[in-house]
Structure formats: structure tokens, C-alpha cells
TIKOLSE-980839 format. One record per atom (N, C-alpha, C): residue number from 1; chain; atom name; x, y, z. Coordinates in Angstrom, 2 decimals, m for minus. Each point is the difference from the previous one (the first is absolute). Last residue first. Layout:
<lumvos>
    n  chain  atom        X        Y        Z
  NUM      A    CA        X        Y        Z
...
</lumvos>
This chain:
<lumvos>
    n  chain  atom        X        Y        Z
   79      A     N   m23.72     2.09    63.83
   79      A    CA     0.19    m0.85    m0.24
   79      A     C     0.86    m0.75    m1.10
   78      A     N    m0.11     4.42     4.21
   78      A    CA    m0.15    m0.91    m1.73
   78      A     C     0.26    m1.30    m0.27
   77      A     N    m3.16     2.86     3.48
   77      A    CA     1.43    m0.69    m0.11
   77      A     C     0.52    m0.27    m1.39
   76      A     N    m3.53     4.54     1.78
   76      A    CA     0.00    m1.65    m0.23
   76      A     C     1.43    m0.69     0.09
   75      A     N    m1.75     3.36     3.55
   75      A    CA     1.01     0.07    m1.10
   75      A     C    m0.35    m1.02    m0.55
   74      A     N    m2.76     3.33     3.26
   74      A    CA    m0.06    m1.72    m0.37
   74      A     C     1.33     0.15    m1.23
   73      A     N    m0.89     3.02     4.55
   73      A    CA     0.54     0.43    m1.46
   73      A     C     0.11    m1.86    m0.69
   72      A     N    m2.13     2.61     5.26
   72      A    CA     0.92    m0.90    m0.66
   72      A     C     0.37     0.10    m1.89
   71      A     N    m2.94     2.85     3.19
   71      A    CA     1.03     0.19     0.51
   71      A     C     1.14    m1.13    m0.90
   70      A     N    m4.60    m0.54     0.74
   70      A    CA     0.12     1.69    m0.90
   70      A     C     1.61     0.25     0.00
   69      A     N    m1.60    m3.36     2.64
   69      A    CA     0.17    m0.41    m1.12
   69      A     C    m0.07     0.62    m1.33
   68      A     N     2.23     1.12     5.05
   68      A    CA    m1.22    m0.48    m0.45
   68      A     C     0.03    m0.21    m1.66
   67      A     N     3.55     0.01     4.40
   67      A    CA    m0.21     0.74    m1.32
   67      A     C    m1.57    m0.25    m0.19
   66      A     N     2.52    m1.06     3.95
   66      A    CA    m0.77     0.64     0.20
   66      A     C    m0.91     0.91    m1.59
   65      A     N     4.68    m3.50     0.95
   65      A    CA    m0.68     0.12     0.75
   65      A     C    m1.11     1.58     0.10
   64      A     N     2.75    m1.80    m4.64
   64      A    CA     0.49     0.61     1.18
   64      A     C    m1.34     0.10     1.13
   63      A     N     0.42    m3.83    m3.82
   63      A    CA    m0.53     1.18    m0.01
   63      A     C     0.43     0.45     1.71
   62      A     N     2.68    m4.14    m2.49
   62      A    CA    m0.75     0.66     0.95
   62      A     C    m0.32     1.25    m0.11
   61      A     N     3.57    m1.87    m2.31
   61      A    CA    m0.55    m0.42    m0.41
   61      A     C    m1.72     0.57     0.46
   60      A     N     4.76    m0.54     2.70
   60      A    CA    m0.17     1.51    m1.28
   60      A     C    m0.92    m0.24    m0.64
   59      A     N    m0.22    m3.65     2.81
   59      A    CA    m0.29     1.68     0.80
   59      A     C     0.39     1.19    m0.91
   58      A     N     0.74    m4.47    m1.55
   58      A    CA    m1.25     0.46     0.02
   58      A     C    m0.31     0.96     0.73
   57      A     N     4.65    m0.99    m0.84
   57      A    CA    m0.85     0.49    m1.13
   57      A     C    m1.77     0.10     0.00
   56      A     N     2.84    m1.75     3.95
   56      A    CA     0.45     1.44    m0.59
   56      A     C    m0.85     0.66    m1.13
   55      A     N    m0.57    m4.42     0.97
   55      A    CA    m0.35     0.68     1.04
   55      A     C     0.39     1.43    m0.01
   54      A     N     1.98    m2.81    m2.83
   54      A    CA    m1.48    m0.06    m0.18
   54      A     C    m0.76     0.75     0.91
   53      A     N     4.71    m0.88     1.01
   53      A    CA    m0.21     1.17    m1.23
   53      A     C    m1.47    m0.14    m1.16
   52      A     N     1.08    m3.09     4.70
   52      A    CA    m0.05     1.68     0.04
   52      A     C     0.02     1.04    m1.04
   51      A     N     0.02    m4.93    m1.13
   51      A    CA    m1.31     0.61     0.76
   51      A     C     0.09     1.10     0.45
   50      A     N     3.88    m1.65    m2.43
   50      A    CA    m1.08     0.18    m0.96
   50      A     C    m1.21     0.44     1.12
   49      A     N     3.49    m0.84     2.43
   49      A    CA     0.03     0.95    m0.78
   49      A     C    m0.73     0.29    m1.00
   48      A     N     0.00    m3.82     2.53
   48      A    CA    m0.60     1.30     0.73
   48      A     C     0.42     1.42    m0.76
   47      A     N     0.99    m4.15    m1.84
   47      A    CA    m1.11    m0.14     0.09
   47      A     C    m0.65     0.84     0.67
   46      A     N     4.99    m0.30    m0.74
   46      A    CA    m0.76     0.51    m0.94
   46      A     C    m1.68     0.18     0.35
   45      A     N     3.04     0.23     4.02
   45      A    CA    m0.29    m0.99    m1.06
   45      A     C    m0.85     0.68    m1.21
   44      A     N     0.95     2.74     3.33
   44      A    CA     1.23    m0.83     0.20
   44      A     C     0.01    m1.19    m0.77
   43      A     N    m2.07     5.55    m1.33
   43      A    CA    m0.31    m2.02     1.08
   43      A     C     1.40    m0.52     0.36
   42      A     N    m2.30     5.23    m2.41
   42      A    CA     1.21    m0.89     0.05
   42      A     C    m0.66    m1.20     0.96
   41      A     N    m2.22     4.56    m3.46
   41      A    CA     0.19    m1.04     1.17
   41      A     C     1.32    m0.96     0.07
   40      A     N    m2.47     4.11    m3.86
   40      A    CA     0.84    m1.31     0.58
   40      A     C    m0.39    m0.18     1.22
   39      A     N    m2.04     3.30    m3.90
   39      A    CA    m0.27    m0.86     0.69
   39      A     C     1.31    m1.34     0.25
   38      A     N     0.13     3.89    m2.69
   38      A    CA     0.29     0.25     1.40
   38      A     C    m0.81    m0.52     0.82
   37      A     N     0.06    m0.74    m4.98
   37      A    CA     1.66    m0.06     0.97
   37      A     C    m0.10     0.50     1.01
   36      A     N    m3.61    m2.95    m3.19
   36      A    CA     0.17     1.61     0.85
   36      A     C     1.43    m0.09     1.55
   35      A     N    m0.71    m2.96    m4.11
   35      A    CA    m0.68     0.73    m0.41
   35      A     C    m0.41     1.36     0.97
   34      A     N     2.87    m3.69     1.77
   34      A    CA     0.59     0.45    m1.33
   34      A     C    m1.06     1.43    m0.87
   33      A     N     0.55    m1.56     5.22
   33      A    CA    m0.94    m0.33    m1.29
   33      A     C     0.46     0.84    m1.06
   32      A     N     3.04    m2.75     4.21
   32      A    CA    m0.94     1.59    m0.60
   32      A     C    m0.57    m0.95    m1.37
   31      A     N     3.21    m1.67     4.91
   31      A    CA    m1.25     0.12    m1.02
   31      A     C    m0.28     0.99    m0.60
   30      A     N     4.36    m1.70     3.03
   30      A    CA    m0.64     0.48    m0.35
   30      A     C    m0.48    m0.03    m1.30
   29      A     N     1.96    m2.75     4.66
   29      A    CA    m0.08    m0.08    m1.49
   29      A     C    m0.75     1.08    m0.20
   28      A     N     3.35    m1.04     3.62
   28      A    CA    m1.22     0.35     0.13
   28      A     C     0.12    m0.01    m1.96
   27      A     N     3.83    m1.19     3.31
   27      A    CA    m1.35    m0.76    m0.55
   27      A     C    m1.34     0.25    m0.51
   26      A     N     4.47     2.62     1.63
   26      A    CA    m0.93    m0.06     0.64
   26      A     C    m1.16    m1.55     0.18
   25      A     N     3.28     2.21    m3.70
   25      A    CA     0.46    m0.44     0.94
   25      A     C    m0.63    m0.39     1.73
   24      A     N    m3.08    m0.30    m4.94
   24      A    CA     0.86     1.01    m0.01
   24      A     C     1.80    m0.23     1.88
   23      A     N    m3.42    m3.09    m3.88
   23      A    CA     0.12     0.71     0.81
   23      A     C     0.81     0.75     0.73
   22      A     N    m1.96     0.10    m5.39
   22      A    CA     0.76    m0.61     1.31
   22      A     C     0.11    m0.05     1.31
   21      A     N    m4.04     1.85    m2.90
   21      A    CA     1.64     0.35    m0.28
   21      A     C     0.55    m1.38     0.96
   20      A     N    m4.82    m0.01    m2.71
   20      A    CA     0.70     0.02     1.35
   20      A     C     1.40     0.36    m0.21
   19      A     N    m5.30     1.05    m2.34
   19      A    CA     1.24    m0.19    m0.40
   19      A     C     0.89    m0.08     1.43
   18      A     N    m5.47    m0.33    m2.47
   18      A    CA     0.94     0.54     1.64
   18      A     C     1.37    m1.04    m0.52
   17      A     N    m4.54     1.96    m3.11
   17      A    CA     1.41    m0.82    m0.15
   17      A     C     0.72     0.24     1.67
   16      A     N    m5.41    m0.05    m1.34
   16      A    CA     0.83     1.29     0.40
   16      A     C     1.23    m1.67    m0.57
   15      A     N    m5.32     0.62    m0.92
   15      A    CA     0.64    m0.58    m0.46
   15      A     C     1.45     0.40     0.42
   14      A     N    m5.66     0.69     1.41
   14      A    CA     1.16     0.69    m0.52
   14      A     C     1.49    m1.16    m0.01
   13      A     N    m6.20    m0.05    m0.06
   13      A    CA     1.39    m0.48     0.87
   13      A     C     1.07     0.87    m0.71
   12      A     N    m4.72     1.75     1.19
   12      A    CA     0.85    m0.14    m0.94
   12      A     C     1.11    m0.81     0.96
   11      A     N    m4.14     1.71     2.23
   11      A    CA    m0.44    m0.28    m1.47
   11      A     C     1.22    m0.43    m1.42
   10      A     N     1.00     1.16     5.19
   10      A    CA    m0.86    m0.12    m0.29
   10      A     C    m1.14    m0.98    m1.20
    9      A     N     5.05    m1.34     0.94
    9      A    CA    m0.89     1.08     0.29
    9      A     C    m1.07    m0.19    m0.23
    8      A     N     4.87    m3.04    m0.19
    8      A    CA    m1.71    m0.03     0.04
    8      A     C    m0.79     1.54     0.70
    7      A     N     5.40    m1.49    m1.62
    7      A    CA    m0.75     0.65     0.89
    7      A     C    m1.39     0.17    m0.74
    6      A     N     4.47    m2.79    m0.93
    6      A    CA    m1.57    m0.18    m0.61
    6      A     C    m0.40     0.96     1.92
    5      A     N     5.58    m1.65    m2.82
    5      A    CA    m1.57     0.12     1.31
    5      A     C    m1.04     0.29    m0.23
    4      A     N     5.14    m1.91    m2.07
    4      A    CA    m1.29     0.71    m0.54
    4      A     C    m0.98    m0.17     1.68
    3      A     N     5.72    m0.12    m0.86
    3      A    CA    m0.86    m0.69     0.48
    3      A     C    m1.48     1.12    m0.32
    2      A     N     5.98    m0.46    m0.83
    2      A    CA    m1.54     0.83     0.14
    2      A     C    m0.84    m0.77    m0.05
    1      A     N     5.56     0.62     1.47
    1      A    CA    m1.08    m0.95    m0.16
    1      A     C    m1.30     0.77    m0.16
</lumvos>
């Protein structure tokens, strides 16, 4: 199953695909972002799974604690 999300940043919204596998013997469903494969997470309901692999992707997303702005690299997006 794939499902579209919308992470709001700074100055840019971004557009991600989060994709769910089945669940697995456990119940646990797992999430990833198609456009970046080593953003996943897992839930027990889809609905927490899409929120922990948002939550995932905005902490990979996040400037590393103490950088400064000499320090960051603006990428445009493509449009």
C-alpha cells in the first residue's frame, strides 16, 4: 500500500511516497520513504506507522545539533 505525505519545513514543503509492507508475525506494520530508503519506522496500526516514519524522516531531515549556518549546504529541490 502507498500513501503520499507532506513534510512542511522551513521555507519548502516537500512531497515524500511512504510505502507499508504487511504486517509482519508480530502485528507490527512497516513504513518507508520510498524516496529515501533509509528512512523507515514500524507501528501497530498503519496510522502510527506513517507517524513514526515522519518522525524518522524529519530527524534525518534536521540540521545536526550545534552546526551553524556556515555550516549548512542550501540544495534547491527539483521541481
Amino acid at each position: 500500500m502507498v500513501t503520499a505525505a507532506t513534510v512542511v519545513g522551513v521555507s519548502e514543503v516537500l512531497r515524500f511516497t511512504v510505502e507499508y509492507e504487511p504486517p509482519d508475525e508480530t502485528g507490527a506494520i512497516v513504513a518507508r520513504v520510498r524516496e529515501v530508503p533509509s528512512a523507515l519506522s514500524f507501528g501497530h496500526t498503519r496510522e502510527e506507522a506513517r507517524a513514526n516514519v515522519l518522525d524518522a524522516l524529519k530527524l534525518m531531515l534536521s540540521p545536526e545539533p550545534g552546526t551553524s549556518d556556515e555550516d549548512t549546504l542550501d540544495v534547491p529541490l527539483a521541481s
